[in-house]
C-alpha positions as semicolon CSV with decimal commas, in nm:
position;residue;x (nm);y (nm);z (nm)
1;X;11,026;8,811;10,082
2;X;11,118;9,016;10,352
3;X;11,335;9,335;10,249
4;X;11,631;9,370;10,516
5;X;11,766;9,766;10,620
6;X;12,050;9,854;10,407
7;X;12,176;10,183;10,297
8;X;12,086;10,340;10,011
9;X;12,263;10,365;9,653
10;X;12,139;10,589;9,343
11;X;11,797;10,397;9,211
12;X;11,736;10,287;9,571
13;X;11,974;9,995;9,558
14;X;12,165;9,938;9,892
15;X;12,522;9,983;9,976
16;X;12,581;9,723;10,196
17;X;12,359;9,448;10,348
18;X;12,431;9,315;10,694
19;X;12,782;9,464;10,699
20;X;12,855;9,270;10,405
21;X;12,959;9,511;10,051
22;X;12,725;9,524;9,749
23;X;12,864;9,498;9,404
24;X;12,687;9,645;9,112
25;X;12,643;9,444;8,830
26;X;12,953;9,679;8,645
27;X;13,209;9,545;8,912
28;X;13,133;9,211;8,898
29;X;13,192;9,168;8,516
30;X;13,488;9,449;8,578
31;X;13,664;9,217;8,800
32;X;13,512;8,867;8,816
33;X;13,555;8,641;9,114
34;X;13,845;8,451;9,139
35;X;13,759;8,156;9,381
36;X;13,423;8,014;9,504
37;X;13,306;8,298;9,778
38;X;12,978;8,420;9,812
39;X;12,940;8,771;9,710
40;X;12,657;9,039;9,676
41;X;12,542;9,190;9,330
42;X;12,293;9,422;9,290
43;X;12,090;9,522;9,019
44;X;11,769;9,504;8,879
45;X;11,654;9,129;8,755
46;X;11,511;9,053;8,427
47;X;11,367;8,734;8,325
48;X;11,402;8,610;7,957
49;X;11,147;8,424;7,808
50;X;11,273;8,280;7,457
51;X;11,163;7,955;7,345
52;X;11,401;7,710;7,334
53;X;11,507;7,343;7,442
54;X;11,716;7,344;7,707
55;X;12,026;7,149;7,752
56;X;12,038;6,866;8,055
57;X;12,460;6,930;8,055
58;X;12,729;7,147;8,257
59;X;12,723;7,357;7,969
60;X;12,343;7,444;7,958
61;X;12,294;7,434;8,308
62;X;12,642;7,707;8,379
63;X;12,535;7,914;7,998
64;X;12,134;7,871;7,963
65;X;12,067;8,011;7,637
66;X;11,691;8,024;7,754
67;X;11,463;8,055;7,995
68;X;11,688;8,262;8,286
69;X;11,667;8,519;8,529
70;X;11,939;8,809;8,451
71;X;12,062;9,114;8,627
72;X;12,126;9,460;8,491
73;X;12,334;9,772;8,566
74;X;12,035;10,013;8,571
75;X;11,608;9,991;8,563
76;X;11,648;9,946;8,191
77;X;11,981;10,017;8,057
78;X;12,348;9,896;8,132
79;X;12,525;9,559;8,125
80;X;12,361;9,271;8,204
81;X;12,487;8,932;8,400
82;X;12,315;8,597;8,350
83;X;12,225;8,392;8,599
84;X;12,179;8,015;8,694
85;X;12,125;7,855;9,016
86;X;12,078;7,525;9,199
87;X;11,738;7,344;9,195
88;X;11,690;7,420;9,550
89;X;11,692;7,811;9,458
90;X;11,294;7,805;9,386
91;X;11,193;8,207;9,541
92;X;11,244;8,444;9,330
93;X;11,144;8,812;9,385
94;X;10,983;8,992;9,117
95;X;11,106;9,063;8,779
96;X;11,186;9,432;8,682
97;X;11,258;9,515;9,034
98;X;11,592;9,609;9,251
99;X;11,731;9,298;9,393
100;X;12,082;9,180;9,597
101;X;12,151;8,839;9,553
102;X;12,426;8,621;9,670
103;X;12,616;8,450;9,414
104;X;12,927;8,285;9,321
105;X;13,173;8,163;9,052
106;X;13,385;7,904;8,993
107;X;13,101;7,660;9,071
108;X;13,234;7,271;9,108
109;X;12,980;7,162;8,804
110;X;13,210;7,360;8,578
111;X;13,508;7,118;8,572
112;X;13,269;6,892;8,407
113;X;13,255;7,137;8,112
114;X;13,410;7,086;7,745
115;X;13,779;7,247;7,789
116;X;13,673;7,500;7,495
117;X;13,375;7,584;7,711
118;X;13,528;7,551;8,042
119;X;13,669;7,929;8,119
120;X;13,314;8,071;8,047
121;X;13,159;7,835;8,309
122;X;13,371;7,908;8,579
123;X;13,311;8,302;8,532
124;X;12,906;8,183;8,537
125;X;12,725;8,361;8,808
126;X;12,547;8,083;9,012
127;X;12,264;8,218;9,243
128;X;12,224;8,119;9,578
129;X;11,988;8,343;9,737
130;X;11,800;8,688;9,707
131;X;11,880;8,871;10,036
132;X;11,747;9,227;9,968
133;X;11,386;9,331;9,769
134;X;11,301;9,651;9,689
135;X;10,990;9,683;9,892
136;X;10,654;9,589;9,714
137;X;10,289;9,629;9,788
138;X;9,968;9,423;9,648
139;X;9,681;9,575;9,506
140;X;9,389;9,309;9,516
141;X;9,041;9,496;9,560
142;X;8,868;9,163;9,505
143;X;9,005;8,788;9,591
144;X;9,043;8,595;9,300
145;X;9,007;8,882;9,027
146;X;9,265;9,163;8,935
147;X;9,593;9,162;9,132
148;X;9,940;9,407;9,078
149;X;10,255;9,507;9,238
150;X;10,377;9,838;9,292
151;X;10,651;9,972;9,454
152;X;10,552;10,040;9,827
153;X;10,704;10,403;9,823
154;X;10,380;10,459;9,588
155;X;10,038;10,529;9,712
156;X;9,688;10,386;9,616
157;X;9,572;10,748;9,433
158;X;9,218;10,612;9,342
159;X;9,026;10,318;9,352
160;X;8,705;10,267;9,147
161;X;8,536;10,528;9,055
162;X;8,241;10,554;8,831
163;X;7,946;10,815;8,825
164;X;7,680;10,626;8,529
165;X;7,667;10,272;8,382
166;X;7,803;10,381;8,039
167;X;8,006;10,672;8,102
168;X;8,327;10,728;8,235
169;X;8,510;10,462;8,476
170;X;8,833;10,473;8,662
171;X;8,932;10,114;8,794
172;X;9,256;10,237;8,981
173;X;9,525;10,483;8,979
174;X;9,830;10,518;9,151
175;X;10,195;10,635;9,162
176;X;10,365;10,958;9,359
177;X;10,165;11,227;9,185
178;X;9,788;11,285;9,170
179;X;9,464;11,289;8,929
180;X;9,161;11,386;8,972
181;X;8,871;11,215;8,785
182;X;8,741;11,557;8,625
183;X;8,385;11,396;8,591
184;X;8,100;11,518;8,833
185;X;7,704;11,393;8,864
186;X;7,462;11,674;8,710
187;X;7,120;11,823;8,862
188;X;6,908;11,616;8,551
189;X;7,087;11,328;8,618
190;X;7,372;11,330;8,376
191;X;7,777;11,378;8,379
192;X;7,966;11,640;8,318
193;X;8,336;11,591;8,279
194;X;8,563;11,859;8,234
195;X;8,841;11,907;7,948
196;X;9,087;11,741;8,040
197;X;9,170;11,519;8,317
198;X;9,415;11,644;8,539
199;X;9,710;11,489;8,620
200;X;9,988;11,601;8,877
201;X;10,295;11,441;8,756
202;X;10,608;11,538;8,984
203;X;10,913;11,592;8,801
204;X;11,076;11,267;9,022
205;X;10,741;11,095;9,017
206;X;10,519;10,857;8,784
207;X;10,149;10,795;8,798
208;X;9,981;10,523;8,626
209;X;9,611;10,484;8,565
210;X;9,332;10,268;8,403
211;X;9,047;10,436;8,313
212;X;8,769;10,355;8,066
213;X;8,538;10,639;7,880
214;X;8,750;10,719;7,555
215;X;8,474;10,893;7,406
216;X;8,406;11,159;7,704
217;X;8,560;11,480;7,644
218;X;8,777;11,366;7,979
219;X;9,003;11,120;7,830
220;X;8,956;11,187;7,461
221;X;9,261;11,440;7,483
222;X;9,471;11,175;7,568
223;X;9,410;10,900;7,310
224;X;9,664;10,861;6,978
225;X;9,440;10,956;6,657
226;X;9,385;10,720;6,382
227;X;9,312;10,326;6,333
228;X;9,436;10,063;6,559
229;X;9,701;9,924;6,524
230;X;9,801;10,341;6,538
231;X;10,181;10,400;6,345
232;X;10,460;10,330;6,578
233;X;10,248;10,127;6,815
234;X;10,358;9,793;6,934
235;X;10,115;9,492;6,981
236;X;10,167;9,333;7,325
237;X;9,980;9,119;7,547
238;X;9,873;9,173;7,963
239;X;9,846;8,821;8,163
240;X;10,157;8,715;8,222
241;X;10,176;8,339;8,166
242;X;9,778;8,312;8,079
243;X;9,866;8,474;7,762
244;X;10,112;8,151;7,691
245;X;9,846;7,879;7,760
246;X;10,003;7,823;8,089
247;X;9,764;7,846;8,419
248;X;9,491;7,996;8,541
249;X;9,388;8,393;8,411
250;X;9,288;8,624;8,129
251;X;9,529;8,770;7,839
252;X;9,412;9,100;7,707
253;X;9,562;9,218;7,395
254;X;9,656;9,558;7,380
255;X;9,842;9,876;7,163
256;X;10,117;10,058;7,335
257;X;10,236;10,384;7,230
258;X;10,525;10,532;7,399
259;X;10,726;10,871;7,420
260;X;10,963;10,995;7,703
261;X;10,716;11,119;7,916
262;X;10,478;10,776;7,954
263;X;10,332;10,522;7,727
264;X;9,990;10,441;7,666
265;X;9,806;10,087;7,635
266;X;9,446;10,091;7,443
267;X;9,286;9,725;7,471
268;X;9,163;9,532;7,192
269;X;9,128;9,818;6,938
270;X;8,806;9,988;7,064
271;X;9,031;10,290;7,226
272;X;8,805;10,290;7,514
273;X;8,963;10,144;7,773
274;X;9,292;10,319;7,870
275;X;9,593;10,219;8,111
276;X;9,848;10,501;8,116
277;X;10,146;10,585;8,285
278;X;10,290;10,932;8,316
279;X;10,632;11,013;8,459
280;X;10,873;11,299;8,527
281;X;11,200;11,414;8,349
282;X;11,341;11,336;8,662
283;X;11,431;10,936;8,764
284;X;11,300;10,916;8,388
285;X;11,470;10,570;8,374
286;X;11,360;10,421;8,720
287;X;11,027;10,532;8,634
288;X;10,976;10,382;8,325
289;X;11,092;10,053;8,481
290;X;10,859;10,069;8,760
291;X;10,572;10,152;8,523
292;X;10,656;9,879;8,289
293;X;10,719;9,622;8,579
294;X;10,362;9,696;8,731
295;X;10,207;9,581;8,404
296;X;10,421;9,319;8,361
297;X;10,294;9,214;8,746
298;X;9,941;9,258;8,629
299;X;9,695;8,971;8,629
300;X;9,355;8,930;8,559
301;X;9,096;8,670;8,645
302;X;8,760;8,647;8,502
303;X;8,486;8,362;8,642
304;X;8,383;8,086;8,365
305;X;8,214;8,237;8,041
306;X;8,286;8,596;8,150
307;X;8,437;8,804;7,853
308;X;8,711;9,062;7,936
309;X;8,593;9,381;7,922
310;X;8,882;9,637;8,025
């Protein structure tokens, strides 16, 4: 979806869009709409993904309890707004990013609510139409295997990189910062890697990287110490809907360990294969978010029989 010139707000979320005021999230629930006009919200959208039976009724379609797109106040903090929408509303941009939207209240389905329910439907925000993305790019080295989005104000830092067949790997890396691989070819043949790897973190920037190599001295630094799953880590899963049974692609378990400054993913146990994100005390929040919207992004497809291998 096209992203349309708009003035910027903190977080990079415009001000107006064609002339026309953006609310934040805050205002809207401040002061809801009283009639049936189309106004703009901005925020960042969410998608939640509990399991549930939904209802076929004004009620469940106005108040899904399941299985709906949200908005929130900030990257990943602030109130939130749900959101429902007519059949015909079938784009959506990406989840975890900055959106506008055009929505609207007092929808005509809610006079067909319970009385006891009725007030909450007509405050429901029904979508009609995203009108402003934040601006996204595709990384896709291969058609038909590993894909991503990023935000397009970041830059491809490193593509594959890999010096031996059993040392050291980095599959990509990239973000508003820098790092440098650290790992050179010897005279005899061999690779030397330095202690550690460097990364160049700005204090308003993030990088994020997937490397593999956990046992040279390059990327050993950076690895939490003890068995998997390590204390305080939290079991999640990379694939998107592949990881639910639905469509085509690859889930890959993984470990994440997380601290202000970054989190970390290890796949499968083995702490050998590494995908890292690193951010600055600055835009700490918007950061975070970005990092953690890139992985949700992140798919994977291997050809028939292939095992992952990370």
């Amino acid at each position: 979806m096209a992203s349309r010139s708009a003035e910027p707000l903190p977080f990079g979320l415009p001000a107006t869009v064609e002339g026309q005021t953006v609310q934040s999230v805050d205002a809207f629930l401040a002061s809801p709409p009283s009639d049936n006009r189309e106004i703009l919200v901005g925020g960042w959208l969410g998608l939640d993904l509990a399991a549930c039976v939904k209802q076929d009724s004004p009620e469940g379609r106005l108040i899904p309890s399941c299985g709906y797109y949200y908005l929130r106040q900030g990257p990943s903090s602030g109130p939130t707004v749900r959101l429902t929408g007519p059949v015909g509303v079938t784009v959506m941009p990406d989840a975890g990013y900055a959106v506008v939207l055009h929505v609207h209240a007092h929808d005509a389905l809610a006079a067909s609510c319970k009385p006891e329910a009725r007030p909450v439907c007509e405050q429901a925000a029904v979508l009609d139409s995203a009108v402003w993305t934040e601006p996204l790019q595709t990384y896709a080295p291969k058609p038909g295997s590993e894909t991503f989005r990023y935000p397009a104000s970041w830059r491809l830092i490193s593509g594959y990189q890999s010096l031996d067949r059993d040392g050291p790997r980095i599959n990509w890396v990239v973000g508003t910062g820098d790092f440098e691989f650290g790992c050179t070819r010897t005279a005899s043949g061999g690779v030397s890697c330095r202690r550690p790897t460097a990364w160049t973190v700005p204090d308003d920037g993030v990088v994020v990287a997937w490397y593999s190599g956990a046992y040279s001295p390059a990327f050993s630094q950076s690895l939490p110490l003890g068995p998997s799953p390590a204390p305080g880590s939290t079991r999640v899963s990379l694939g998107g809907a592949a990881c639910h049974g639905i469509g085509p692609g690859t889930c890959l378990p993984a470990d994440m360990v997380e601290s202000a400054a970054g989190f970390l993913l290890y796949f499968d146990g083995n702490k050998i294969s590494v995908l890292e994100a690193r951010w600055g005390p600055k835009n700490a929040e918007l950061s975070r978010a970005q990092a953690l919207a890139l992985i949700a992004s992140w798919r994977l497809t291997l050809p028939a029989g292939a095992k992952p291998s990370p």
